[in-house]
C-alpha positions as CSV (number, residue, x, y, z in Angstrom):
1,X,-80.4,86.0,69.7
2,X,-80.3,90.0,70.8
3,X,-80.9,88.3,74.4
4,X,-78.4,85.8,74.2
5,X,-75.7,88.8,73.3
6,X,-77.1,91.0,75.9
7,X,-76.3,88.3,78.8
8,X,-73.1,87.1,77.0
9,X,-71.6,90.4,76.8
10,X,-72.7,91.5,80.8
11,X,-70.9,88.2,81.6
12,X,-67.9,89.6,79.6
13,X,-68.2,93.2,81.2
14,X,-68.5,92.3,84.7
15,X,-65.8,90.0,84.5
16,X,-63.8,92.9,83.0
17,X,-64.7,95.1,85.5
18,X,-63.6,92.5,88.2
19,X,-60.2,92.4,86.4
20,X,-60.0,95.6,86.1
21,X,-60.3,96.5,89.8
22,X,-63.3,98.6,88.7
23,X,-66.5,99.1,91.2
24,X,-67.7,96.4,88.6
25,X,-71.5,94.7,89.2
26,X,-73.0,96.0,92.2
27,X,-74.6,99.6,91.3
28,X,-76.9,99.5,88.0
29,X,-76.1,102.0,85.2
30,X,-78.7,104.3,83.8
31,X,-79.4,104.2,80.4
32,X,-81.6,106.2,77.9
33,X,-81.8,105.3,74.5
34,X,-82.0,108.6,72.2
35,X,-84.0,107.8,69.0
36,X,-85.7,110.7,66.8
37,X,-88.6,110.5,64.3
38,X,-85.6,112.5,61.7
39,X,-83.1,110.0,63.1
40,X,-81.4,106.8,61.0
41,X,-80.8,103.2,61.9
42,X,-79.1,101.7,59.7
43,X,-79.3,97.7,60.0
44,X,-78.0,94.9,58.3
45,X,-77.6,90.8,57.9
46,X,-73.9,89.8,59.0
47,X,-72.3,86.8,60.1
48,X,-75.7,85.3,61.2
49,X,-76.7,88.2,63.0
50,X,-79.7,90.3,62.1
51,X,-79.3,93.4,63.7
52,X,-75.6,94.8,62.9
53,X,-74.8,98.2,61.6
54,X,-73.7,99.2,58.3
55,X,-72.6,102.4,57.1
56,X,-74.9,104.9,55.1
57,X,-72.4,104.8,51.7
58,X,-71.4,101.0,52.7
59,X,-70.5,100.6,48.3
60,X,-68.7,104.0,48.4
61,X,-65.3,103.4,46.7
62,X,-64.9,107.2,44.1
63,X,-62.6,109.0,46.1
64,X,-62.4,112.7,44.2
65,X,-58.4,113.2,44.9
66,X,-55.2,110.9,45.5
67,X,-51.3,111.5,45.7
68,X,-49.3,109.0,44.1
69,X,-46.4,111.0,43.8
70,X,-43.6,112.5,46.2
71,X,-46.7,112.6,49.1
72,X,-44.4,113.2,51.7
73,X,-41.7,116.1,50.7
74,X,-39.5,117.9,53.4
75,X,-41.3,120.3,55.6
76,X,-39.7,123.3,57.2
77,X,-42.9,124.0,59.4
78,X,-42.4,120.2,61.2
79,X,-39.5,120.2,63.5
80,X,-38.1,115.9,64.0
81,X,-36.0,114.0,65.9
82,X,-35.6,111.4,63.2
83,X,-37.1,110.8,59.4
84,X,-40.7,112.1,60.1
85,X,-40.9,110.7,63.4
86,X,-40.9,112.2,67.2
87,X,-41.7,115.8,65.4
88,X,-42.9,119.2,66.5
89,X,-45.0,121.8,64.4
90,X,-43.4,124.6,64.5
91,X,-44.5,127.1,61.2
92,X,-47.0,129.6,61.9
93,X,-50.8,129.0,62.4
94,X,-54.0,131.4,60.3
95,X,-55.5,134.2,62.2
96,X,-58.2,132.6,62.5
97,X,-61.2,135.0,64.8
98,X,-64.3,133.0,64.4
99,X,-65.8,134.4,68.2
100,X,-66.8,130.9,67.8
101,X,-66.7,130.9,71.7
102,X,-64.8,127.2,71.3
103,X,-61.8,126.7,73.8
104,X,-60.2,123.0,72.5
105,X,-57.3,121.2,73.8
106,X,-55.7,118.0,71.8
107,X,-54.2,115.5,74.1
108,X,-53.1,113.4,71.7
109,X,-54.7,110.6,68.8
110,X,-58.7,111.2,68.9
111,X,-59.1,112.8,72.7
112,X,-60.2,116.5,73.0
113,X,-60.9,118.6,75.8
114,X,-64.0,120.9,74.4
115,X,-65.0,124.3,76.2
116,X,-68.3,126.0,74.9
117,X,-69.0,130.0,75.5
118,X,-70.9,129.2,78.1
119,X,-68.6,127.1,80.8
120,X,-69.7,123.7,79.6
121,X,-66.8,121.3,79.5
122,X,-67.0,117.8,77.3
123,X,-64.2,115.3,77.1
124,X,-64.4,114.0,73.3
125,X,-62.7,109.8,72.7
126,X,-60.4,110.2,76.1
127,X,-58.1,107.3,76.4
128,X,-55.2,108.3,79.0
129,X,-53.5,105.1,78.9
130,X,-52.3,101.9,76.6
131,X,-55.1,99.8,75.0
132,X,-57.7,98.3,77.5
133,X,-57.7,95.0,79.0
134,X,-56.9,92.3,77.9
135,X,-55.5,93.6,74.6
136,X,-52.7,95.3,76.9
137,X,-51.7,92.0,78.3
138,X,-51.3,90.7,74.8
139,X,-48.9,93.6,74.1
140,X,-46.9,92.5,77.3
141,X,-46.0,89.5,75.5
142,X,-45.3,90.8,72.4
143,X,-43.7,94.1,70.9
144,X,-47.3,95.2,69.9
145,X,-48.4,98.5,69.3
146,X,-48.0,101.0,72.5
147,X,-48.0,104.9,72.0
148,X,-45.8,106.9,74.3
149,X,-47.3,108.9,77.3
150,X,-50.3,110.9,76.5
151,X,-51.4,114.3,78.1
152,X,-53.3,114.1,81.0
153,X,-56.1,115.9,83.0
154,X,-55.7,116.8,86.6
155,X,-58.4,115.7,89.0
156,X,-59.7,119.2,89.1
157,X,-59.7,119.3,85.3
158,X,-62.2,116.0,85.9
159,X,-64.7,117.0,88.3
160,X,-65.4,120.1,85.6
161,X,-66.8,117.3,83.0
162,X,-69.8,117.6,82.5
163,X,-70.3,115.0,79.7
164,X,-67.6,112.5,77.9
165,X,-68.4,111.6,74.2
166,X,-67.3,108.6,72.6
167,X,-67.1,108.0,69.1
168,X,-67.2,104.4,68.9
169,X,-65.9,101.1,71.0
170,X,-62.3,100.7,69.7
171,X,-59.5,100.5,72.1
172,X,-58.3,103.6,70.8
173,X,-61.3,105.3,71.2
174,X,-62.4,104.2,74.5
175,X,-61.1,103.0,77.7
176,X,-63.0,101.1,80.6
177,X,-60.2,102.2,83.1
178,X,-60.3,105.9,82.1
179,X,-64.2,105.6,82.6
180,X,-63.5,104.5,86.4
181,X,-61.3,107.5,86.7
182,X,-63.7,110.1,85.2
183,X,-66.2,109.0,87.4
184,X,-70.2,108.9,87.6
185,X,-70.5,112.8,87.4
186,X,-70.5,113.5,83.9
187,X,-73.5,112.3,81.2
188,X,-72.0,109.9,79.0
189,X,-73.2,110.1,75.3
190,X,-72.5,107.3,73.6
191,X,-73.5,105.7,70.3
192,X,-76.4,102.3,69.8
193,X,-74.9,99.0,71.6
194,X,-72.2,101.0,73.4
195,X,-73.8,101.0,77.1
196,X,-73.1,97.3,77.1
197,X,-69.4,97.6,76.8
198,X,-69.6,99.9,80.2
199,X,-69.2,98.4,83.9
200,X,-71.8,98.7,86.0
201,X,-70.9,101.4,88.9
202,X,-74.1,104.0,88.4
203,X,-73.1,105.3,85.0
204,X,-75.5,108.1,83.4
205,X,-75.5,106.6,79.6
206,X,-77.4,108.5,76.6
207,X,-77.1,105.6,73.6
208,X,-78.0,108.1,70.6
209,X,-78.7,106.6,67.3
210,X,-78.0,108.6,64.1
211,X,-79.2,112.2,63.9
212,X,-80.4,112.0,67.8
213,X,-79.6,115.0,70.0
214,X,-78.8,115.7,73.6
215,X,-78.6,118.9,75.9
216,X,-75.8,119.1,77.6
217,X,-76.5,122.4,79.8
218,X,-76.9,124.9,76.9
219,X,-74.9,123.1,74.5
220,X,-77.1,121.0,72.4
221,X,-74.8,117.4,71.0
222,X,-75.9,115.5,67.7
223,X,-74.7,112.4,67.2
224,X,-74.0,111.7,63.0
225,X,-73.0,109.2,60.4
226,X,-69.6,108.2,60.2
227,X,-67.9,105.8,57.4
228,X,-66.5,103.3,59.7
229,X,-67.2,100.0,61.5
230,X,-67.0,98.5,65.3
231,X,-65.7,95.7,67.6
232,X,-64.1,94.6,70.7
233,X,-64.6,90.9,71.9
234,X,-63.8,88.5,69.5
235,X,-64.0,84.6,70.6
236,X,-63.5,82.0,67.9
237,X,-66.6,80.0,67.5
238,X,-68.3,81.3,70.3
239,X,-69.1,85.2,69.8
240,X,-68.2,88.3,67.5
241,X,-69.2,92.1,67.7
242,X,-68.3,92.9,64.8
243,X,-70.8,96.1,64.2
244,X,-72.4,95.0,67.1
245,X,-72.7,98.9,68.2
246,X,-73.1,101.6,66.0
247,X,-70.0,104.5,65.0
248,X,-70.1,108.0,64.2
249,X,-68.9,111.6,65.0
250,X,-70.3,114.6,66.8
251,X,-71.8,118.1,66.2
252,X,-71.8,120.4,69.1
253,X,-74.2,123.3,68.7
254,X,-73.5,126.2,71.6
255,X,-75.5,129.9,70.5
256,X,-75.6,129.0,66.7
257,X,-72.1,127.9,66.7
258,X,-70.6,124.8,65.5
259,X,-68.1,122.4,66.1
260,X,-67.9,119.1,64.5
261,X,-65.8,115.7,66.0
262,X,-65.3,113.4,62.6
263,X,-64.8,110.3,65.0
264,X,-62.9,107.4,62.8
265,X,-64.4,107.6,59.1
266,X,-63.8,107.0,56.0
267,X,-64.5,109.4,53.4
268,X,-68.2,109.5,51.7
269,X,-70.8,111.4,50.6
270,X,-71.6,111.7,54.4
271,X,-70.0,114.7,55.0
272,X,-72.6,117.0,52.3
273,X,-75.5,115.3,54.7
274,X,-74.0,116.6,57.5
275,X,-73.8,120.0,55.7
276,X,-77.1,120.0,54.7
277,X,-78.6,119.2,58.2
278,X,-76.1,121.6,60.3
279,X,-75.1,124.2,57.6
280,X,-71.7,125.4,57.7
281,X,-69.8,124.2,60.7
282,X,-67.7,126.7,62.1
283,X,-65.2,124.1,63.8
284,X,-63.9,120.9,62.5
285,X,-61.6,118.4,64.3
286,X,-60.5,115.9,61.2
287,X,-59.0,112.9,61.0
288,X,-55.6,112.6,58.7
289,X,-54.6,109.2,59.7
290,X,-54.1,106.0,59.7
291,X,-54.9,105.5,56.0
292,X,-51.7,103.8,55.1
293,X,-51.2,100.0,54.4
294,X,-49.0,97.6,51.6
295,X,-51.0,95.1,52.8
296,X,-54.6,96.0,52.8
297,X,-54.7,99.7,51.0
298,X,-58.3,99.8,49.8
299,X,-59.8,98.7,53.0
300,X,-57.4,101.0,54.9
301,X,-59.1,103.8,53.3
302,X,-62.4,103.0,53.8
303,X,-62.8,104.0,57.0
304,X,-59.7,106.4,57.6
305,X,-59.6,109.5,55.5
306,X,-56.2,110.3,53.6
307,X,-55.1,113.9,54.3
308,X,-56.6,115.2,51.1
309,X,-59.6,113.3,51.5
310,X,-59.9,115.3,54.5
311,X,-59.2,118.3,52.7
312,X,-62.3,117.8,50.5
313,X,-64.3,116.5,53.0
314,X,-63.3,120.3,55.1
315,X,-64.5,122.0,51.8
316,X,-67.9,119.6,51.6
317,X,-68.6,120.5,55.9
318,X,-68.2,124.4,54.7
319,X,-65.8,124.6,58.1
320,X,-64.2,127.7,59.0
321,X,-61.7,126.5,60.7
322,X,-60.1,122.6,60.8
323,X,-58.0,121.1,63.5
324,X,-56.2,117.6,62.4
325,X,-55.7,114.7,64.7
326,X,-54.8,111.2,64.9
327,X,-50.8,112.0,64.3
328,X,-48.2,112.6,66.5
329,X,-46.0,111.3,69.5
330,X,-48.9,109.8,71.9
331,X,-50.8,108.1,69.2
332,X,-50.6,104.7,68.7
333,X,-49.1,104.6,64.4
334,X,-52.0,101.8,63.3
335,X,-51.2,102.6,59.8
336,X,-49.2,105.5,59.4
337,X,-45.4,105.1,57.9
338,X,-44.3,107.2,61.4
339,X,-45.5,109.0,64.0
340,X,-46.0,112.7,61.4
341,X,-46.1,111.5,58.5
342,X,-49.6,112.1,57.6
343,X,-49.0,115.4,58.9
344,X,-46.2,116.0,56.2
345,X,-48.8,115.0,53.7
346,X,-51.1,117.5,54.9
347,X,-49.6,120.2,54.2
348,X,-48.0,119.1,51.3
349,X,-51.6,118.5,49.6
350,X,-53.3,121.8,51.3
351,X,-50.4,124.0,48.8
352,X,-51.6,121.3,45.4
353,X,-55.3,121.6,46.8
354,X,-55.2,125.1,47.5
355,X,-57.7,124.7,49.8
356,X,-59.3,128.1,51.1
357,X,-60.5,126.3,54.1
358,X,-57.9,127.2,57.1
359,X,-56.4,124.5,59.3
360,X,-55.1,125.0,62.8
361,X,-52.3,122.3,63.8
362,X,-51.7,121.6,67.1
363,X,-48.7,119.8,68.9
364,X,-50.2,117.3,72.2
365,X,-51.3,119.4,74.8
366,X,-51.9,122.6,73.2
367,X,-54.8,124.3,73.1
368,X,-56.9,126.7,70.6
369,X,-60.0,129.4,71.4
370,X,-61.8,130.0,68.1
């Protein structure tokens, strides 16, 4: 069965890459698969298929806080064009002075640019452009969902990479053409069953289970648990993915410093593991979106965090410092009520919460040193 997959999804892949007008099938990738004794595989029995992922907490449903009421008041730090849409933060940020030695810039949803102390420079979920083929097609056709222009990097800002991490094989998460433009040069770190999703063109692939590490000059990257779920080629009758390749988030460690990418997730009791492995982490990059749905709210929160489940989750990491994503004018609204709204609700629940955890927001294209 695993065989059948394998070949099923190349044939898939390389067609892709064909369509794509990427150097597709002819130069072989090479891939290393990252497994510790310490690190966690987490397989399960779905649709037929023996060896899918599940998440850690799959039952986990006790969320510790919720707003019900008035979630979304006015906001004189968030600067709109219309109600909570095409918006600007413009209040004041914390001094924050961690000498953390972190330089990070958002480009908008999920995609970081990551500088450590030491010069090494890692791209973090880039997606430059719409959704991927063929999803982008389908959008042609229909209104869809399309995000407006994100921030892009210049080809010298490119050739400086010197690894891309992806989070997991969404559309919003990961890109085949932005791969093509990145280029062989960089390490790609990616997580279980991603490498098949890749074109063939000479590709340096890590595929890191749980709690699996990788240097990346003198920056050492763990790959951990997220609460989410995966797929990307669905074909009635014939083949699903559906947690087909693992999910998960990030934690750079540069000097003894920290900084930790959620990815997509959920919010479990994942976040005290993490803590417990990594200690306090000096930089988190949260999620605050995407949480919102009339049709489907329980599910909806299972693998994206409400802002104040981020909030707690902040406390749980011990982070010094948080910087949200996954609002704003480049991302792509899948369930949010507009393009800031969960950014209104942010701040709204940080002054009930009264977190003592600092956040950092950031507008597209700006950039932090902590």
């Amino acid at each position: 069965m695993k065989k059948t997959r394998a070949k099923f999804v190349g044939y898939i892949t390389c067609f892709i890459a064909v369509g794509s007008g990427l150097a597709g099938c002819a130069s072989r990738n090479q891939v290393d698969r990252i497994e510790h004794e310490l690190s966690i595989v987490n397989y399960t029995y779905v649709k037929g298929y023996e060896d899918r992922f599940s998440n850690i907490y799959d039952s986990f449903k006790d969320y510790p806080v919720t707003c019900t009421d008035n979630c979304y008041p006015p906001s004189a730090d968030i600067a709109c064009e219309d109600d909570m849409q095409n918006c600007q933060f413009v209040g004041n940020n914390p001094n924050v002075d961690l000498n953390a030695g972190f330089s990070i810039r958002w480009l908008g949803h999920a995609s970081f640019v990551i500088t450590t102390k030491d010069g090494e420079q890692v791209l973090v979920d880039p997606v430059f452009n719409q959704f991927d083929w063929p999803v982008n097609w389908a959008f042609r056709l229909t209104e869809g969902i399309n995000r407006n222009a994100p921030v892009q990097l210049t080809p010298s800002e490119l050739t400086h990479t010197d690894a891309v991490l992806y989070s997991h094989i969404h559309y919003d998460h990961f890109n085949k053409s932005d791969i093509n433009t990145i280029g062989v040069s960089p390490t790609y770190l990616v997580p279980l069953g991603f490498p098949q999703h890749f074109p063939n063109g000479g590709y340096t692939i890590k595929e890191m289970a749980w709690y699996s590490s990788q240097t990346i000059g003198n920056t050492v990257a763990h790959f951990v648990p997220a609460h989410h779920f995966s797929n990307r080629i669905y074909v009635p009758y014939l083949y699903d993915d559906t947690d087909a390749s693992l999910w998960g988030g990030w934690v750079l460690e540069n000097q003894g410093r920290t900084l930790y990418f959620a990815g997509d997730t959920g919010y479990s009791p994942h976040f005290k593991d993490i803590n417990m492995r990594y200690g306090d982490i000096d930089v988190c990059l949260l999620p605050i979106a995407s949480y919102f749905s009339e049709s489907f709210p329980k599910w909806y929160r299972k693998v994206h965090t409400t802002p104040e489940d981020a909030i707690i989750a902040a406390q749980e990491l011990g982070c010094k410092v948080v910087v949200p994503w996954g609002y704003g004018n480049a991302s792509w609204r899948m369930g949010d009520k507009t393009s800031h709204s969960a950014l209104f609700r942010l701040l709204h629940m940080k002054e009930e919460l009264q977190t003592p955890v600092p956040w950092y927001v950031l507008n597209e294209g700006e950039a932090v040193r902590f």
